[in-house]
matplotlib code that plots the C-alpha trace (Angstrom):
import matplotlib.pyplot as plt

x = [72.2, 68.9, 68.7, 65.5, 64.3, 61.5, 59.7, 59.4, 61.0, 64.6, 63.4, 61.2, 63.9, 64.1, 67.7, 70.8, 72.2, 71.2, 73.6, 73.2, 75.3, 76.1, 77.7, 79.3, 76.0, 74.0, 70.0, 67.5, 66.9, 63.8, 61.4, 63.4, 65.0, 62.5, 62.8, 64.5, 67.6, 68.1, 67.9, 70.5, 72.7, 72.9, 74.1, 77.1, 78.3, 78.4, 80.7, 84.2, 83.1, 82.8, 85.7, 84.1, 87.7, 87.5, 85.5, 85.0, 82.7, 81.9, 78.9, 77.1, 74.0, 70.5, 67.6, 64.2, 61.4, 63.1, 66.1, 69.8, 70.1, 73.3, 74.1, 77.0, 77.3, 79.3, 81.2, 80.0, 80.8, 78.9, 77.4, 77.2, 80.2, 81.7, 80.3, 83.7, 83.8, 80.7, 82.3, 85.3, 83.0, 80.9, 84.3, 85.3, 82.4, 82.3, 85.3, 83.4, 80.1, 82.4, 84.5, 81.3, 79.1, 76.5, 74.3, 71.5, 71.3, 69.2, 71.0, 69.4, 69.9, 72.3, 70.3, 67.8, 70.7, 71.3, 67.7, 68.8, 66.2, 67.8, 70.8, 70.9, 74.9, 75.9, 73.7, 74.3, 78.1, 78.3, 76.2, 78.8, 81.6, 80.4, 79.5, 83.5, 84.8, 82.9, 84.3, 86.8, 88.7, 88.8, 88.9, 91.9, 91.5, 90.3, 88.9, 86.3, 85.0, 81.0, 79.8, 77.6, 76.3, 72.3, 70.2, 70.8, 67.5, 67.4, 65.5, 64.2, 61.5, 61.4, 59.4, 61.9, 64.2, 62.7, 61.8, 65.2, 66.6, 64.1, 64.6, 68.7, 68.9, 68.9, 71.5, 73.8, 73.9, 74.5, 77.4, 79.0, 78.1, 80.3, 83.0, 83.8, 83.8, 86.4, 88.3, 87.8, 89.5, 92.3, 92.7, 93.1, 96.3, 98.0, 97.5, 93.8, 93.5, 95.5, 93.9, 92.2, 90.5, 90.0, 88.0, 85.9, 84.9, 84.2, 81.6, 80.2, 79.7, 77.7, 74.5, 71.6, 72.0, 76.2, 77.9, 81.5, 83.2, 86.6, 89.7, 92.2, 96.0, 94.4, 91.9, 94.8, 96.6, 93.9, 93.5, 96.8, 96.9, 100.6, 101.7, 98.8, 101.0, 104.6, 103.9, 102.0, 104.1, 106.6, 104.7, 102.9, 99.2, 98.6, 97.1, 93.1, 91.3, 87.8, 85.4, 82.3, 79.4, 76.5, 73.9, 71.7, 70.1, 70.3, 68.5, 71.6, 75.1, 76.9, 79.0, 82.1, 84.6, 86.6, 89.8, 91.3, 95.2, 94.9, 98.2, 97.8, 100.9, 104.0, 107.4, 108.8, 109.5, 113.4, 113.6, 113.2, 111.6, 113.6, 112.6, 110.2, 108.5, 106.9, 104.8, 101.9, 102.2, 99.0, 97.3, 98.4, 95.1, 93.1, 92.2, 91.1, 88.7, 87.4, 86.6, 85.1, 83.0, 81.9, 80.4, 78.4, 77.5, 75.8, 74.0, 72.4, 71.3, 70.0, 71.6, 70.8, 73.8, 76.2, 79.7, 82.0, 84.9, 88.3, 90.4, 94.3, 94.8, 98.2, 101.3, 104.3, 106.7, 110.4, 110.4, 112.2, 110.0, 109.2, 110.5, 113.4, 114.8, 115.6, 113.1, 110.6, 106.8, 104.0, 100.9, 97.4, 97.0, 100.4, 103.0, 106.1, 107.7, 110.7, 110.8, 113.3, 112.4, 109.9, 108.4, 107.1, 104.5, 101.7, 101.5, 102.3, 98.7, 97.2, 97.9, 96.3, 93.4, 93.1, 93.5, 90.7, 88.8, 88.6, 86.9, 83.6, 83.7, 83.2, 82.2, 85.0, 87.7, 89.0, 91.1, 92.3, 95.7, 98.2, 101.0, 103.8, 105.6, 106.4, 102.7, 102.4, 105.8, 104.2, 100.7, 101.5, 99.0, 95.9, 95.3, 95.6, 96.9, 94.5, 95.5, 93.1, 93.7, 90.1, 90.5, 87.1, 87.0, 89.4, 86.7, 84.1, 86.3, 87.3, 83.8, 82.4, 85.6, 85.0, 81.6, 82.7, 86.5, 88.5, 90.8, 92.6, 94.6, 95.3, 99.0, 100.1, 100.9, 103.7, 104.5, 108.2, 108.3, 107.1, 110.4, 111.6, 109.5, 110.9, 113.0, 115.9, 114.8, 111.2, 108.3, 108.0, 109.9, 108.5, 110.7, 111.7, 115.2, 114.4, 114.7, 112.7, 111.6, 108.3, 107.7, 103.9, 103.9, 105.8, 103.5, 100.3, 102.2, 102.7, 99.3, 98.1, 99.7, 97.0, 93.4, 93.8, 92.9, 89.2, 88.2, 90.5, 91.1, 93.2, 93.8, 97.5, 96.0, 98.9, 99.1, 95.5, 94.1, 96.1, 96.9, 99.6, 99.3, 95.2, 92.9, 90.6, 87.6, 89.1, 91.3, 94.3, 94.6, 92.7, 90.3, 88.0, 89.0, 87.4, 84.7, 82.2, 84.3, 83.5, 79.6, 79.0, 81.1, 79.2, 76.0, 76.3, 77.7, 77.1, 73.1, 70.4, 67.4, 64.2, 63.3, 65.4]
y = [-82.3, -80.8, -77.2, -75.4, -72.4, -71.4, -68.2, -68.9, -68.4, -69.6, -71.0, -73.2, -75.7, -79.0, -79.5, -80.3, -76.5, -73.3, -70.7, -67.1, -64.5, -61.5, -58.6, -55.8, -53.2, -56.0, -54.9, -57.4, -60.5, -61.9, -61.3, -64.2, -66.0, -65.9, -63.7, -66.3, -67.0, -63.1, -62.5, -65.7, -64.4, -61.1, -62.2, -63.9, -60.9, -58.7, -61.3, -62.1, -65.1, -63.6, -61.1, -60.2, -61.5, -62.0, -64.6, -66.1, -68.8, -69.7, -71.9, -72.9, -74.8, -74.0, -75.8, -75.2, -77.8, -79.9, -80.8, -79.2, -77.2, -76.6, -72.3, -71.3, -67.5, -66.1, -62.9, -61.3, -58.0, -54.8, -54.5, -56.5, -57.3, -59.1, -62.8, -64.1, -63.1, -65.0, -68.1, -67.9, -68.0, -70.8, -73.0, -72.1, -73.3, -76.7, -77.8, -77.2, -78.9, -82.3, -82.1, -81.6, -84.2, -81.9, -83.6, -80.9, -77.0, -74.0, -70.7, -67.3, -65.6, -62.8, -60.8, -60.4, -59.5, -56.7, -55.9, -56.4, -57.0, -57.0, -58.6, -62.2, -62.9, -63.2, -66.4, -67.6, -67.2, -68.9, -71.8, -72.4, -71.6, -74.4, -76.8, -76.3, -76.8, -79.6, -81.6, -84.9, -87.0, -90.8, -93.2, -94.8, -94.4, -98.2, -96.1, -93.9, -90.2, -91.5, -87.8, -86.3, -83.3, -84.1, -80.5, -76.6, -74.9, -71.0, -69.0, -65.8, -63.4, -62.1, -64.0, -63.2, -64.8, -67.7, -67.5, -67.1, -70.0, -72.6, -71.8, -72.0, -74.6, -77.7, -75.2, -75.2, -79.0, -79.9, -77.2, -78.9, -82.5, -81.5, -79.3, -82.2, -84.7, -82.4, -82.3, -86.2, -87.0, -84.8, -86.5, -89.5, -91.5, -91.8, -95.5, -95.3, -92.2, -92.8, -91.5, -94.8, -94.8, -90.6, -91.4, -94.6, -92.2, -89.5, -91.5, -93.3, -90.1, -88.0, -87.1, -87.3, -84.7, -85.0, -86.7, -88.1, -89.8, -91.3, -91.7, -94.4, -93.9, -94.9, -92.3, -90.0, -91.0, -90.6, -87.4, -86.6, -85.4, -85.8, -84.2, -86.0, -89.1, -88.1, -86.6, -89.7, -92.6, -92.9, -94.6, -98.2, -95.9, -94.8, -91.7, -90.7, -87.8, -86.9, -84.8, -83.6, -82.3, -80.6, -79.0, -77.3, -74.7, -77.0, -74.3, -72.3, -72.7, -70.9, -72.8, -72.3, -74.4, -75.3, -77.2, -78.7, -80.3, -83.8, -85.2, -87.6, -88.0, -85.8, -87.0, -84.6, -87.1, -87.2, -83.7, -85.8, -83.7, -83.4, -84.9, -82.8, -81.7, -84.5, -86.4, -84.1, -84.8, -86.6, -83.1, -82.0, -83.3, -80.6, -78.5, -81.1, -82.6, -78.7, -78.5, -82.0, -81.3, -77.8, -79.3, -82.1, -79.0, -77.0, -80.0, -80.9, -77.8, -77.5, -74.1, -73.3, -73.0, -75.2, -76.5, -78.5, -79.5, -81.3, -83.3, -84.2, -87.3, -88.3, -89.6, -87.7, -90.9, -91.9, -94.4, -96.1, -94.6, -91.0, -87.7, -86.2, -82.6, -81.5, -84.0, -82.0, -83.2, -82.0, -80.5, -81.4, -77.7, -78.4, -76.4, -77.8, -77.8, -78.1, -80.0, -78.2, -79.4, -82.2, -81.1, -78.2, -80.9, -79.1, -76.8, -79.5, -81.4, -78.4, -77.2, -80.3, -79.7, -75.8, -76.7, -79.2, -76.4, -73.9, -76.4, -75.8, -71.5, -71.0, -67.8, -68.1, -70.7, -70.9, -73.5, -74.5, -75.7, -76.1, -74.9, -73.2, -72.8, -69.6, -68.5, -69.8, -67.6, -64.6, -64.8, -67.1, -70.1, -68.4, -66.7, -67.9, -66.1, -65.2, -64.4, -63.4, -62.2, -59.5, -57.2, -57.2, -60.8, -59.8, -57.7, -60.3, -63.2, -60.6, -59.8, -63.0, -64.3, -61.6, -63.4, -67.1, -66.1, -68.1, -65.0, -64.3, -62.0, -60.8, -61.0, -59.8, -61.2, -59.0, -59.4, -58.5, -61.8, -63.2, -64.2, -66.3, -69.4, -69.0, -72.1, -72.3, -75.7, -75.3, -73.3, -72.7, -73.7, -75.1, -74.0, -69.6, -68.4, -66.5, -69.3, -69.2, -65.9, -64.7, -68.3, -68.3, -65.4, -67.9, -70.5, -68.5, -66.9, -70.7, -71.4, -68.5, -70.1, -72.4, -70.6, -69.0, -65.6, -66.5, -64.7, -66.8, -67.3, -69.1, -70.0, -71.1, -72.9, -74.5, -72.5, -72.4, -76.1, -77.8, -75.9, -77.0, -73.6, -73.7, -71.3, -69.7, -70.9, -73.7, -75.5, -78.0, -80.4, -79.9, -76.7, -77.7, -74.3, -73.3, -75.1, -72.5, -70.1, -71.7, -72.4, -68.8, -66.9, -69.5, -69.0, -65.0, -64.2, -67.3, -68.6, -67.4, -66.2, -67.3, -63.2, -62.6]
z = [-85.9, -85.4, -85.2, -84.0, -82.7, -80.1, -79.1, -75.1, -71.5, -71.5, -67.9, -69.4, -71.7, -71.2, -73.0, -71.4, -70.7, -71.5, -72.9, -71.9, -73.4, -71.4, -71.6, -68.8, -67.2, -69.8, -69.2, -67.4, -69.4, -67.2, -70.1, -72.1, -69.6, -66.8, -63.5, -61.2, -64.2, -64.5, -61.0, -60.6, -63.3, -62.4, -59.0, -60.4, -63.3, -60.6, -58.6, -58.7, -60.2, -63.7, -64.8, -68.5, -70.0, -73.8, -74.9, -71.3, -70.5, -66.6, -65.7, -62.6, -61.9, -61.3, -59.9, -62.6, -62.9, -60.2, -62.1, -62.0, -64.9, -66.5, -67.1, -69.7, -69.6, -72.5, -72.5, -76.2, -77.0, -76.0, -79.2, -82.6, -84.2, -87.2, -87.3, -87.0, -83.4, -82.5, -84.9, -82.7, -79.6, -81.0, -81.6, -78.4, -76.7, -78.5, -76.9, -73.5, -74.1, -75.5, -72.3, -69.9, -72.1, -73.4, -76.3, -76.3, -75.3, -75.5, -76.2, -76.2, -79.5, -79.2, -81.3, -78.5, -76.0, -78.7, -79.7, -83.3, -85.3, -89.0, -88.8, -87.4, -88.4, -84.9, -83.9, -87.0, -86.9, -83.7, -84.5, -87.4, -85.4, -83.1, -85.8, -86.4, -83.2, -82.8, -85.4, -84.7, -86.6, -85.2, -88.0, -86.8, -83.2, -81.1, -78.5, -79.9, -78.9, -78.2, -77.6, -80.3, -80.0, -80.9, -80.7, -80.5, -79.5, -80.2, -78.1, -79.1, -78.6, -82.7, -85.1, -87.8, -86.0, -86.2, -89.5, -90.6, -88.2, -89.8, -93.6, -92.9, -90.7, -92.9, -94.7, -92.6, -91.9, -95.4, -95.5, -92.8, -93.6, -96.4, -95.1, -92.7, -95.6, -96.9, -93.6, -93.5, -97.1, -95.8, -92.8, -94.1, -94.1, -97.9, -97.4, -97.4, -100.0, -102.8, -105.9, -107.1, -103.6, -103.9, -107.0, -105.9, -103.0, -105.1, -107.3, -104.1, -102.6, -105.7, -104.9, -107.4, -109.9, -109.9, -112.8, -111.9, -114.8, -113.7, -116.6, -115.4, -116.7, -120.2, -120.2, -119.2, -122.1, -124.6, -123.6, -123.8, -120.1, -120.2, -117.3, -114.9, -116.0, -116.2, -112.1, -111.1, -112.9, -110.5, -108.2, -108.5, -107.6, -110.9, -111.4, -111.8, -113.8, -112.6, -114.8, -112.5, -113.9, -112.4, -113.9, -112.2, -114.6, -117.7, -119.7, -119.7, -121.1, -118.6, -116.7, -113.8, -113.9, -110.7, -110.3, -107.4, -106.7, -105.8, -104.8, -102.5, -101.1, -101.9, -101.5, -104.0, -106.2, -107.2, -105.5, -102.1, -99.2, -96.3, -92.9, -91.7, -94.1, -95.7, -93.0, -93.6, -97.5, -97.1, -97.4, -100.5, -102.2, -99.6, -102.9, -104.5, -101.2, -101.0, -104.9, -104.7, -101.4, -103.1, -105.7, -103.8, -101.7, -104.5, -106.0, -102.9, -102.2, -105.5, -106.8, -110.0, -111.5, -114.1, -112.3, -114.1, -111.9, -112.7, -110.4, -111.4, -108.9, -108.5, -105.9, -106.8, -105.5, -106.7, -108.8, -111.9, -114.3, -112.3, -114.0, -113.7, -113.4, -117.0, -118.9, -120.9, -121.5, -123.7, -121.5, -122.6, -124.4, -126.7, -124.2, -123.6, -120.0, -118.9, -115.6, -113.3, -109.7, -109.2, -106.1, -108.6, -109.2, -108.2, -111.1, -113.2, -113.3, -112.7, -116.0, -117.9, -115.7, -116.4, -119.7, -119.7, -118.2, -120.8, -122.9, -122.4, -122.3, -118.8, -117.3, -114.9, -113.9, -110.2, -108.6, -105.4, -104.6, -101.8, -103.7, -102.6, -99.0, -100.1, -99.7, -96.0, -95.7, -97.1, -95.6, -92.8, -91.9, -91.1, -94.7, -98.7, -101.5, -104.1, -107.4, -110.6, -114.0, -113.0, -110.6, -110.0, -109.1, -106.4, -104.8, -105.3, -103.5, -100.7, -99.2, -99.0, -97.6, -94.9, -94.5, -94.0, -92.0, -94.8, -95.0, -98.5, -99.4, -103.3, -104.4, -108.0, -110.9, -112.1, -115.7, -114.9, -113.0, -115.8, -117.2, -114.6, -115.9, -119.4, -120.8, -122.4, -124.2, -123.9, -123.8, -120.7, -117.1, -113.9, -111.8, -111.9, -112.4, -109.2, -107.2, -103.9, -104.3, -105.4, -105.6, -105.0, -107.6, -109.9, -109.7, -110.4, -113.6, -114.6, -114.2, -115.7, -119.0, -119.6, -118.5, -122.1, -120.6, -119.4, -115.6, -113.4, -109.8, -107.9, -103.9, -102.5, -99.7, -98.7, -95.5, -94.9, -96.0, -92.6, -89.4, -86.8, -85.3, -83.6, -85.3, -83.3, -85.4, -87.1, -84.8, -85.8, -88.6, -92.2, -91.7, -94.6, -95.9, -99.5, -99.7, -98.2, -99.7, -103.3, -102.8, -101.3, -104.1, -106.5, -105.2, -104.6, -108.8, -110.9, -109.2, -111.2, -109.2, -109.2, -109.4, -112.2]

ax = plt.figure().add_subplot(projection="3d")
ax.plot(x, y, z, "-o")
ax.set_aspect("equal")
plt.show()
């Protein structure tokens, strides 16, 4: 999509529409919309015809250069607010430009509605709420959604403005391109995204720069990934280990290390899901699609920065050879687990992976998982539990969560709860005594078991990574959630600057 940004007369654009946000008493615009718009506009505020209801949109038409021009007037807030608000707008307003047809607009920056000269967030987060809203998934559809959206022109009278619009623009297409590759592979039906086919997409889609090396169930088994392959060997799609390497400061040895869930389809395995609550299993790989896509992000956009990513790929399916409740198995770092509940499985591969992780001394380790139903219970759909072994990580996570709206919200690790994993006839349990409660908690303090105590973090996205309830930024169906997250706390704590 190509975004771009003009100092002139809103009167004056030859695009499709042209957005106008307004606000109640707002002051004459004529000096960037042009005297017969503002006189136009002001006309119809002060009607019945616009009410100044949250986020409201109305439109009318408009004869300029001899053509019927297209007006969307926007109800923003008084004065600046949070970016999310103007994200929620931005998604809001998608859904009207695909129903009217709209391939290319000019909008008037709401930073010249405000006069703010510093702060550019607001146009910013509408654009991106926009870029989400206008996001469709149609794969498997015969009859085909043919409207694209093709241009968003900026209007402004500040040269920083423009400045800032045309150094971020290309930006925020590639964070996109990729948060709706991670939407996609979520989206996708088990049938076509098993984890052979996750990893063959995976190395198709590396950019230059991005290392994927693929183990097959043999390269599980040499490296003694046991619990990758006692989760996945039910079913007759074997399971897949992906290493991903980026390095982008190579003169360094720092490194983060990030690991995603990949279970492409979850039937609970001989702990059968109930009707109900396992047609959407084909989402329960969404950590691993958001790591994955986070990593392609950050190597395109050339941070400087080391990533090394690992991706457990598995079905968890009945099947002659598939666990059992009360086998144990070896994990890849030597700890024995007693398996009490195979729909637990989550934690299981996770554990080889974090292992795997710790390998190569990162400066910290996060992963992404859908998890536990207990979280989406807790938290409820809109926000994921964050757990961390620093507290200062915590604080890190929280403000740039603030920034992209991917709400989190830190939950403890209390060592009293501790206990509930312990086993009986192994090291360690993965299933807690306390049964369903705390169970997010529990699955964290399993997890925690194998990061050997480097800076950790980890996201139960299991509410979060696919919505039936809409979000007001986000919509339905898989959000893409994490993977600006990831490449903004990435690029904010672990990029080395050029000014260093």
């Amino acid at each position: 999509m190509k975004i771009s940004c003009r100092r002139k007369i809103a009167i004056h654009s030859r695009k499709d529409a042209i957005l106008i946000p307004v606000y109640k008493n707002i002051k004459p615009l004529r000096l960037i919309t042009g005297k017969k718009i503002d006189d136009e506009l002001h006309e119809i505020i002060q009607s019945d015809y616009f009410n100044f209801e949250e986020k409201e949109i109305k439109s009318f038409y408009m004869e300029l250069n001899r053509k019927l021009k297209k007006i969307y007037l926007i109800h923003a807030p008084k004065e600046q607010e949070a970016a999310r608000q103007y994200m929620a707008l931005g998604a809001k307003m998608a859904h009207i430009l695909k129903s009217d047809k709209i391939t290319t607009f000019s909008i008037i920056s709401f930073e010249d509605i405000y006069n703010e000269k510093r702060d550019f967030s607001s146009t910013q987060g509408f654009i991106e709420g926009l870029m989400f809203g206008m996001y469709g998934y149609d794969r498997f559809k015969t009859k085909k959604d043919a409207h694209t959206l093709m241009e968003i022109e900026v209007i402004t009278g500040m040269l920083k403005l423009k400045r800032f619009i045309d150094e971020k623009a290309e930006e925020w297409n590639t964070v996109f391109e990729n948060v709706n590759l991670a939407r996609d592979l979520t989206n996708t039906p088990p049938n076509y995204m098993t984890p052979e086919i996750f990893a063959k997409t995976a190395v198709k889609e590396a950019p230059e720069g991005m290392k994927v090396t693929v183990w097959d169930i043999r390269g599980i088994r040499e490296n003694s990934l046991n619990l990758v392959e006692a989760v996945g060997r039910g079913s007759a799609n074997k399971p897949y280990f992906l290493k991903i390497e980026y390095a982008g400061n190579p003169a360094s040895e720092s490194n983060v290390a990030l690991v995603g869930k990949g279970v492409t389809f979850d039937s609970g395995g001989s702990n059968l899901k109930p009707t109900g609550s396992m047609e959407d299993m084909k989402t329960d790989m969404a950590g691993a699609a958001a790591v994955y896509a986070a990593v392609k992000l950050a190597a395109e956009m050339k941070l400087k920065v080391n990533i090394n990513a690992y991706i457990p790929l598995v079905e968890n399916i009945i099947g002659g050879d598939a666990i059992r409740p009360g086998d144990v198995v070896a994990s890849a770092s030597g700890k024995t687990v007693e398996i009490m509940n195979t729909d637990a499985e989550g934690r299981l591969i996770l554990a080889d992976a974090l292992y795997i992780a710790t390998k190569t001394d990162p400066e910290v380790i996060i992963d992404a998982a859908t998890l536990t139903g207990g979280c989406v219970v807790a938290l409820g759909p809109f926000c994921a539990g964050l757990f961390t072994n620093r507290k200062f990580l915590s604080k890190q996570v929280s403000d740039i969560s603030d920034e992209t709206a991917e709400d989190v919200w830190e939950l403890p690790l209390f060592e009293d709860y501790a206990k509930g994993i312990n086993s009986k006839t192994a090291d360690m349990q993965n299933m807690s005594t306390f049964k369903r409660e705390g169970s997010a908690i529990h699955a964290a303090l399993f997890l925690r078991q194998f990061v050997d105590n480097y800076p950790w973090i980890h996201f139960d996205i299991a509410g979060t990574a696919w919505l039936d309830t809409p979000h007001p930024i986000f919509g339905t169906g898989a959000s893409g959630f994490g993977v600006r997250l990831l490449y903004r706390f990435i690029e904010a704590h672990y990029c080395e600057r050029s000014d260093d």
